[in-house]
C-alpha positions in Angstrom: 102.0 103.1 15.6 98.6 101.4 14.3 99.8 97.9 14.9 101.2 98.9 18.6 97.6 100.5 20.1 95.3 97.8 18.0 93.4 95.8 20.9 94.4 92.4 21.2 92.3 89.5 21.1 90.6 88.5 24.4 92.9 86.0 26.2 90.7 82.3 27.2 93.7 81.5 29.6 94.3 81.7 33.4 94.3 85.3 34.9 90.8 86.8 36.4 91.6 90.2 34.9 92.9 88.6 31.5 89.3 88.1 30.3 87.2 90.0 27.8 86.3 93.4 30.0 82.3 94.0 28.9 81.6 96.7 31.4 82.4 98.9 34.8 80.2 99.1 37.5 79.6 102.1 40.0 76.9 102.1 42.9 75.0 105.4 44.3 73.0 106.2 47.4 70.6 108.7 44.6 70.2 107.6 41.3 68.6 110.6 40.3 71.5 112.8 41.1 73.7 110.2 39.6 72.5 110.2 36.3 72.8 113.6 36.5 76.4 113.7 36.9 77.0 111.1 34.3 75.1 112.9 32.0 76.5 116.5 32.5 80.0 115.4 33.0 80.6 112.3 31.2 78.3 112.5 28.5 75.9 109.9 29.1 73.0 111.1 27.6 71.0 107.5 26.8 70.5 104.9 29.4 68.9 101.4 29.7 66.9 101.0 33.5 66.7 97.1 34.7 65.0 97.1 38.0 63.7 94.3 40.8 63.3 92.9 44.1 66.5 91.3 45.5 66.2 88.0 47.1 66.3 88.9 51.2 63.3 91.6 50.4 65.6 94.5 48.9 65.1 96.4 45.9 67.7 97.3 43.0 67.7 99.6 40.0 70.5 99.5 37.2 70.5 102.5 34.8 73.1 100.6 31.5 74.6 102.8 29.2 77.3 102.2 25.6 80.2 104.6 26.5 83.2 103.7 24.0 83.6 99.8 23.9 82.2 98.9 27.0 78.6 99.1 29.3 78.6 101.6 31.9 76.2 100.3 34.8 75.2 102.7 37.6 73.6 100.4 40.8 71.3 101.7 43.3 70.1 99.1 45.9 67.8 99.8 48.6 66.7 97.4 51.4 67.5 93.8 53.0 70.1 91.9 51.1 71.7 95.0 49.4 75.1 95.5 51.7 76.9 94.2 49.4 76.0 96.8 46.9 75.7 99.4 49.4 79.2 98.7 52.0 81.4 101.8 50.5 78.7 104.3 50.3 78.3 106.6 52.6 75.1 106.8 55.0 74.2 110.1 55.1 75.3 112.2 51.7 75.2 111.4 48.3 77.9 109.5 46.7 79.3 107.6 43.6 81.3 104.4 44.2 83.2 102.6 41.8 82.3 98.5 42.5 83.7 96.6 39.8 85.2 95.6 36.4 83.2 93.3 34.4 83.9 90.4 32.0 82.2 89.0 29.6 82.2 84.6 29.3 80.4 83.5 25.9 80.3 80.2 26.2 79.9 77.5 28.6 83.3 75.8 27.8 84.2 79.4 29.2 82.5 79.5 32.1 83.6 75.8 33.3 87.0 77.1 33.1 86.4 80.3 35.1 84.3 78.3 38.1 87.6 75.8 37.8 89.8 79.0 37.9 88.2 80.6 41.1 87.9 77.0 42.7 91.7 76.3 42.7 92.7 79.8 43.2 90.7 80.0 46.4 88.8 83.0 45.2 86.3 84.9 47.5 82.5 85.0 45.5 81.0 87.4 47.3 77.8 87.5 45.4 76.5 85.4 42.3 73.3 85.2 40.7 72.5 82.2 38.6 69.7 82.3 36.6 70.2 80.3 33.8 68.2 81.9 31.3 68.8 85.8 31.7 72.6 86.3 32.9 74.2 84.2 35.5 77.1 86.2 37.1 79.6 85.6 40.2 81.4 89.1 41.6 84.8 88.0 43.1 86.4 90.1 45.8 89.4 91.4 44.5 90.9 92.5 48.1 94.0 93.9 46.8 92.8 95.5 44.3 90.1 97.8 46.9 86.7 96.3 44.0 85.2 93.5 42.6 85.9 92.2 39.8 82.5 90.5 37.9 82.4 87.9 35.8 79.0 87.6 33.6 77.5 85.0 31.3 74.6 85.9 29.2 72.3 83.7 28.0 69.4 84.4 24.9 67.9 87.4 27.4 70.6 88.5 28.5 72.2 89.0 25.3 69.2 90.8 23.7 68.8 92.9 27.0 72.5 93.9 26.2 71.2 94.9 22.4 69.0 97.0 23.8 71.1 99.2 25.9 71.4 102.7 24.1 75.1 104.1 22.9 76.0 107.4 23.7 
């Protein structure tokens, strides 16, 4: 039974969802009352807050937590330039959205294959931010699938940020 459930190595071959999964992303309209719920249902007790302006003016906080193998990121986004965080939330009441899955790309020889990937494939990037020097990421609409699907690279920053996100 062992040898059945142990994990696999990460495929480097075709297939957006056959990458290395690194973490899950969820946005809220309240952070606050977020965290709350992730820590009183879900156990996330420890959490890691990166926060900034967007580029069109808008504002975005991300609470990172360890939970098992993988990063749990809750998103709040506030402001111009943040619909695409903000498009399956509700208005008016307080919600919890799932967004995305997130991959993980080590290495550059990596991440030339992916942007080769989701060039031929005709893939939809409905959001990227590349920095060069922190984490450069593209989020792919994944319109069957109802989410994103987030593909991240980290660089020297980035992976030391990633270090520094607490496990619970």
């Amino acid at each position: 039974m062992a040898e059945e459930t142990q994990r696999k190595a990460p495929q480097q071959g075709p297939g957006l969802l056959t990458k290395e999964h690194s973490h899950t992303g969820y946005v809220t309209n309240d952070m606050e009352r977020a965290l709350e719920v992730f820590r009183s249902r879900y156990g996330l007790s420890r959490v890691h807050f990166l926060e900034g302006p967007m580029p069109a003016g808008g504002h975005i906080k991300v609470a990172f937590a360890w939970a098992g193998g993988q990063i749990i990121e809750i998103i709040q986004a506030e402001g111009p330039g943040t619909d695409f965080y903000n498009e399956m939330l509700p208005k008016e009441e307080f919600a919890i959205h799932f967004h995305h899955l997130g991959f993980i790309v080590h290495d550059d020889a990596g991440w030339h294959a992916l942007e080769a990937e989701l060039r031929e494939g005709g893939w939809e990037i409905a959001f990227s931010t590349l920095t060069g020097d922190f984490i450069d990421a593209y989020y792919v609409k994944a319109p069957e699938l109802c989410h994103y699907v987030e593909y991240v690279r980290p660089f020297r920053a980035g992976i030391d940020f990633y270090a520094a996100v607490p496990a619970n």
